[in-house]
C-alpha positions in Angstrom: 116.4 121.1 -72.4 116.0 119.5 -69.0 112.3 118.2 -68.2 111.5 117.4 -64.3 109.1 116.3 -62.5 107.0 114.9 -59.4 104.0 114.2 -58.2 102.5 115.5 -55.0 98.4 115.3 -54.0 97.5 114.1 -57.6 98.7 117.2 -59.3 102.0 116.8 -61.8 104.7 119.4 -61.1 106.7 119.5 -64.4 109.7 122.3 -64.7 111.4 122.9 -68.0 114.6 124.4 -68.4 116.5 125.6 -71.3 114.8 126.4 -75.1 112.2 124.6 -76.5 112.4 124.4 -80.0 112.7 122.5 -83.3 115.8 121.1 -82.2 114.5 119.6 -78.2 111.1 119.3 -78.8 110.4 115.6 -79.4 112.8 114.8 -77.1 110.1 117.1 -74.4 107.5 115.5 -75.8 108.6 111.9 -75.4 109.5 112.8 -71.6 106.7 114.9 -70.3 104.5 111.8 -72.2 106.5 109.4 -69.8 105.5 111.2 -66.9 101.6 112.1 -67.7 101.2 108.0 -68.1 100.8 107.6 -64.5 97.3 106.6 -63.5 97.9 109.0 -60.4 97.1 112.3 -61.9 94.4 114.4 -61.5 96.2 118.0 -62.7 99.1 118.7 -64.4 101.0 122.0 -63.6 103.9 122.9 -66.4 106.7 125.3 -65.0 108.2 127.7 -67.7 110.2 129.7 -65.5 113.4 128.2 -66.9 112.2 128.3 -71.0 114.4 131.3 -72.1 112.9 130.9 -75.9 110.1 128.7 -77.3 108.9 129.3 -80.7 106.0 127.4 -82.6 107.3 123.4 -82.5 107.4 124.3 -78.7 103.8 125.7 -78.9 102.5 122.1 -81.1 103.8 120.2 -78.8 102.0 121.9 -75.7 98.6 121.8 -77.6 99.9 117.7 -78.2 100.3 117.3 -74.3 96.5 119.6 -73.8 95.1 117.1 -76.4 95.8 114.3 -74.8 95.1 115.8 -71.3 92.3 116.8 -72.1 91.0 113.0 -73.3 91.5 112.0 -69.9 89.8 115.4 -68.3 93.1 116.7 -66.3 93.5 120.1 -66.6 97.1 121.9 -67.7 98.0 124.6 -66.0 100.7 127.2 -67.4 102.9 128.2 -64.5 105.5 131.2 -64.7 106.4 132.1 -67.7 109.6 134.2 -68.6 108.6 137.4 -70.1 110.0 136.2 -73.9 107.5 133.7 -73.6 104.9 134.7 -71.9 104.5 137.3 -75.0 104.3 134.2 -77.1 102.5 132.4 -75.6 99.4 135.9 -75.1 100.0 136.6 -78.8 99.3 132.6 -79.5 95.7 132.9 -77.5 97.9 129.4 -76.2 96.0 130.8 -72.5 92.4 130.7 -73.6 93.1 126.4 -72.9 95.8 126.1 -71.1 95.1 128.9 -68.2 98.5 130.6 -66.7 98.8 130.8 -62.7 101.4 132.3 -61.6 103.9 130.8 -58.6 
């Protein structure tokens, strides 16, 4: 799993690519949490176009990263979902706090 990312007018671009699961997901965690400690951020905007498979370790650790977002008052923002995923992610009501955009 490669995790990206960069900052541009206060809002966090981050772009997975590859599976999260079981077997990546601390490893994601431990990243994405490297780059939401800047002081900089006022939104944080999480590209799934490249996630061909996520199943529920991949969903606990995007509630972790809301949780801890959402201590600080910066909104995530779901962007572009593959299709495997975006069923998921529907079926999980995962939308209903982390809203999808898509572009």
């Amino acid at each position: 799993m490669k995790v990206n990312g960069k900052t541009v007018n206060h809002t966090l671009y981050a772009s997975l690519c590859g599976e999260l699961d079981e077997s990546c997901a601390a490893q994601v965690r431990q990243q994405l949490d490297t780059l939401l400690q800047s002081p900089d951020i006022g939104k944080v905007v999480l590209d799934l176009s490249g996630v061909s498979f996520m199943d529920s370790t991949g969903i606990g650790m995007l509630i972790g990263r809301y949780k801890s977002l959402k201590a600080r008052e910066i909104p995530l923002l779901l962007a572009s979902p593959s299709s495997v995923v975006d069923k998921l992610l529907s079926l999980s009501g995962i939308y209903e706090i982390m809203p999808k955009i898509v572009g």
